[in-house]
N, C-alpha and C positions, 0 to 999 in steps of 0.2 A: 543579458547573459553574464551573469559573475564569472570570476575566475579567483584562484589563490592558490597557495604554493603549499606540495605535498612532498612527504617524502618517498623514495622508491628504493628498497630494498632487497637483497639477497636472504632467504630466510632458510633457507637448507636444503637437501636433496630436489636442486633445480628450481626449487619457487621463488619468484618474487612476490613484492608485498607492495600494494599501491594503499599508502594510507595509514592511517593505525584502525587496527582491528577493533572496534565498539565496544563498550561494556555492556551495553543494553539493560540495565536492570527492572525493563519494565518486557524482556524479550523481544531478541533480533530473530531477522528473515533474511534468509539466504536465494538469490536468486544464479539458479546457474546457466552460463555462459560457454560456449565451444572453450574449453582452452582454461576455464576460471571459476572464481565463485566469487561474488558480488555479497557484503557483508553490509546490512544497514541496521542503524536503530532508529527504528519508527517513531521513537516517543522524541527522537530529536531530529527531524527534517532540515535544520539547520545546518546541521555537519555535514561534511563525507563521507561517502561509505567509502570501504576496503575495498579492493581488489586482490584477489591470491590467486595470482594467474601459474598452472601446474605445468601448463605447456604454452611456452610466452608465445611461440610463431602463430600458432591455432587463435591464440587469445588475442591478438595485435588489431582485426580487423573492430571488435568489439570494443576494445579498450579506446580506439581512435574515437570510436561512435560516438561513446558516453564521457569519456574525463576531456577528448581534443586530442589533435595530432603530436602535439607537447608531450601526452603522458606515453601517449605509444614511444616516440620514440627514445624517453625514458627508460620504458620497458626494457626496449632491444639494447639499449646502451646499458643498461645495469647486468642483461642477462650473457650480452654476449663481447662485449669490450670486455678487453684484459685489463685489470688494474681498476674496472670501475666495480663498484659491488653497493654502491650507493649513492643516493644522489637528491637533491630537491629539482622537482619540476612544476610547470605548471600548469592545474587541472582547472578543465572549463567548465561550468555551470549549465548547459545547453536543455534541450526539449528530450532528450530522450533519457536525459536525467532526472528531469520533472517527470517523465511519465512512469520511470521506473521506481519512483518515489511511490508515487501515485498506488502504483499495484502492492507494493510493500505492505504501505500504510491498511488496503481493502485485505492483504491476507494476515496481515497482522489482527484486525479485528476480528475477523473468522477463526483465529484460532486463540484470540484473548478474550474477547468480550464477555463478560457475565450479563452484556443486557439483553434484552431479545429483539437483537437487529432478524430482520427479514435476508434470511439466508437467499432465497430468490436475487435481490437488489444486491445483494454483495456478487453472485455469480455474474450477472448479466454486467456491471461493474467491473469485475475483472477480467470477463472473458472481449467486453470492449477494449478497454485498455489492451490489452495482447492484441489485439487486433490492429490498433494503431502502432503497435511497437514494431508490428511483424515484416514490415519492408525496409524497418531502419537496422535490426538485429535479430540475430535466431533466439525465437522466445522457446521458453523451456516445458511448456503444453498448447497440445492444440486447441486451439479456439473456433476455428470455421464451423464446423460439424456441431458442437455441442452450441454454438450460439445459435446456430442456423435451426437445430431443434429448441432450444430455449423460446426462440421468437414465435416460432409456429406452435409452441407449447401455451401462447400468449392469445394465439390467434383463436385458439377453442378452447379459451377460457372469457367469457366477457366479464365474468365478473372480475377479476383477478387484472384483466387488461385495463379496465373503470378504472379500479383501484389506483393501479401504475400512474393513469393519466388526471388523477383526482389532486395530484404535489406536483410543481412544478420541477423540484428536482428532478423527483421518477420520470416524468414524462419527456422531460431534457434528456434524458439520461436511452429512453429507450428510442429516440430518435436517433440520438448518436449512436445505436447499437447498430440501428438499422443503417445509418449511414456507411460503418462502417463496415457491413457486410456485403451490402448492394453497391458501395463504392460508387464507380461512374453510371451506376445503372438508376440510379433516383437524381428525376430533373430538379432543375432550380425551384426549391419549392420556397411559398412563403415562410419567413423567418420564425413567425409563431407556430401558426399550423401547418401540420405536413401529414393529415391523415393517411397518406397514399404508401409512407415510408415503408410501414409493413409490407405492404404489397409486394413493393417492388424489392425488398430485401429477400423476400422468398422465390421471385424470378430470378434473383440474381446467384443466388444458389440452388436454383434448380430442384425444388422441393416443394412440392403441395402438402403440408404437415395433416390433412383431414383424409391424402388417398395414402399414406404411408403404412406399411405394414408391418408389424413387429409390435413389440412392448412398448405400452403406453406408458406416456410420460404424465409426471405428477406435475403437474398447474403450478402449483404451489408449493413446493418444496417445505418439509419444513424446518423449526429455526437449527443452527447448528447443535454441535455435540454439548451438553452440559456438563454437569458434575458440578460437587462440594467444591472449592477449594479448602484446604484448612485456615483456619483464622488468621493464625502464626506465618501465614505463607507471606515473605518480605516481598518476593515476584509479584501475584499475584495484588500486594495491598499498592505495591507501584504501577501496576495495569489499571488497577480500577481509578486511583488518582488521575492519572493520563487521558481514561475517556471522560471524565468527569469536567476534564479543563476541553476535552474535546467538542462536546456536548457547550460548555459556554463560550466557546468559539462559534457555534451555531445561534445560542439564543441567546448569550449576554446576561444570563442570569447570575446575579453574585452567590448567591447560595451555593449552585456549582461549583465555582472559581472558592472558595472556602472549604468545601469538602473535598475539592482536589490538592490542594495544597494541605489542609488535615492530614489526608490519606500517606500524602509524600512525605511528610513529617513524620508520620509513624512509621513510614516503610523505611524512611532512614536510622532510624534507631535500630528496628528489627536487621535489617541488614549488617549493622556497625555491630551486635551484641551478637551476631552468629559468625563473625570476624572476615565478613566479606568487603574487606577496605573497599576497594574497587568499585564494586556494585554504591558502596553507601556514599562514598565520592558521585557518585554520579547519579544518583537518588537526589541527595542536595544539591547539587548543579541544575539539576531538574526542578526542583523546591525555588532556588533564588531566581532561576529563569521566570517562575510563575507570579514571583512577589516583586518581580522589578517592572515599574510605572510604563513602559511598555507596554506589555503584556495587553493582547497577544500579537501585539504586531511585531516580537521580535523571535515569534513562533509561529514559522509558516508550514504549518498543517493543511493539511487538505482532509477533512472532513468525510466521509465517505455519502454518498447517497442514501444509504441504510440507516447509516448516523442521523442525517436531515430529517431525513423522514420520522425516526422516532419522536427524534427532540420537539418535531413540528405537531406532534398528533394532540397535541391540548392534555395528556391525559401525564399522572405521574410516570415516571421515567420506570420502567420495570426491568427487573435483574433476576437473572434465575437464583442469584445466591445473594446474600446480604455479607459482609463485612464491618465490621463495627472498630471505632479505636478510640481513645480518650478525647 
């Protein structure tokens, strides 16, 4: 469990500020909290998020959960001591930090990717994660109900369930789904195989998905929303850099690792020539993080399942759009 020293500020009309606010030039995600809103940049895992808590007393339970009992009472000391209006504290590193990382990262790619990740594997992906977050903090959509249909969406599909259990990710992945839905209710099963997990994920929420009534569910969802981007798009050439080094975190391939560092190379110029300091500072921060001997172990990303599964399918890497740069 790391830890390190942030700072906590007064920022006007009642808010404090846990953190500095991200540039994100590859696009941040906001995840909202009772009381706050939770500021990350996906493409650097590394860092802190923000915190910009609007009503500190609401926010105080959450903020202990995720930064440690240090930054809460930070909070209350910047927001309600006389005479304090600022201050360094110190934020913890913990599990529900990593797992809020985690979700980030799965809805960052659903709404950046141009490859064609398996929109399925990112839902069942995030709507686990929430699942595991949900005793430690109030998550901010439900997950019971829509996972509980996901899996039994799984169960009258065999081809599409094959599929899932054909990668070992996937098939990790929907164990843990189940796990996390049927909770105490799936015995000790073996470590490897646990065909039963379905089962008892569906007793545990109370749902036979084959006698259920209403609108049938699609098996197979399919890939997210597309579109062009434009060439010139400086966001968009720093996103596609990011899954490229993301994708060689999965399979080690240098070619990746060159085209992502390409990509951030150009997105840094484009950004600098459209007078976005900011952004282009943190484009090449990104760039020298990727080109220092390291790398990527001084880049801990988490890869998403969707991710795995692409990279792993033997076939070239496909993107609904192409970007090109010198």
């Amino acid at each position: 469990m790391g830890t390190e020293r942030s700072p906590i500020r007064h920022v006007g009309l009642g808010a404090v500020l846990i953190g500095h606010e991200p540039v994100a030039p590859a696009g941040a995600v906001a995840i909202n909290l009772p009381g706050a809103v939770l500021d990350f940049d996906p493409a650097r895992p590394d860092l802190m998020p923000s915190c910009l808590a609007g009503d500190v007393e609401l926010a105080v339970p959450g903020v202990e959960q995720i930064f440690g009992r240090a930054s809460a009472k930070g909070l209350l000391d910047v927001a309600f001591e006389q005479g304090c209006k600022s201050g360094v504290y110190q934020v913890r590193e913990g599990e529900v930090l990593g797992l809020l990382r985690g979700l980030v990262e799965i809805r960052w790619c659903r709404d950046n990717s141009d490859l064609l990740l398996d929109s399925l594997l990112l839902d069942l992906e995030e709507l686990t994660l929430l699942g595991r977050l949900a005793d430690r903090i109030e998550v901010d959509r439900e997950w019971r109900e829509p996972l509980l249909a996901l899996l039994g969406c799984l169960t009258q599909s065999p081809e599409t369930l094959s599929r899932l259990q054909g990668h070992p990710a996937s098939r990790n992945l929907l164990l843990d789904a189940a796990d996390v839905l049927a909770g105490t209710a799936i015995p000790d099963p073996e470590p490897v195989r646990r065909p039963e997990a379905l089962q008892y994920a569906l007793a545990a929420g109370g749902i036979e998905p084959e006698e259920e009534e209403g609108e049938e569910i699609e098996p197979c969802p399919p890939p997210g929303p597309g579109g062009v981007p434009a060439v010139n798009d400086a966001r968009h050439l720093t996103a596609q850099g990011v899954f490229d080094l993301r994708l060689y975190v999965v399979t080690g391939d240098r070619g990746l690792l060159e085209t992502g560092r390409s990509a951030l190379e150009t997105a840094t110029g484009t950004w600098r020539a459209s007078g976005a300091r900011a952004e282009a500072a943190a484009a090449r921060e990104l760039l020298d993080l990727a080109r220092d001997p390291d790398f990527p172990a001084n880049w801990p990303v988490r890869p998403s399942v969707a991710e795995q599964v692409h990279a792993r399918t033997g076939t070239e890497p496909g993107r609904r759009s192409s970007v090109r740069w010198p």
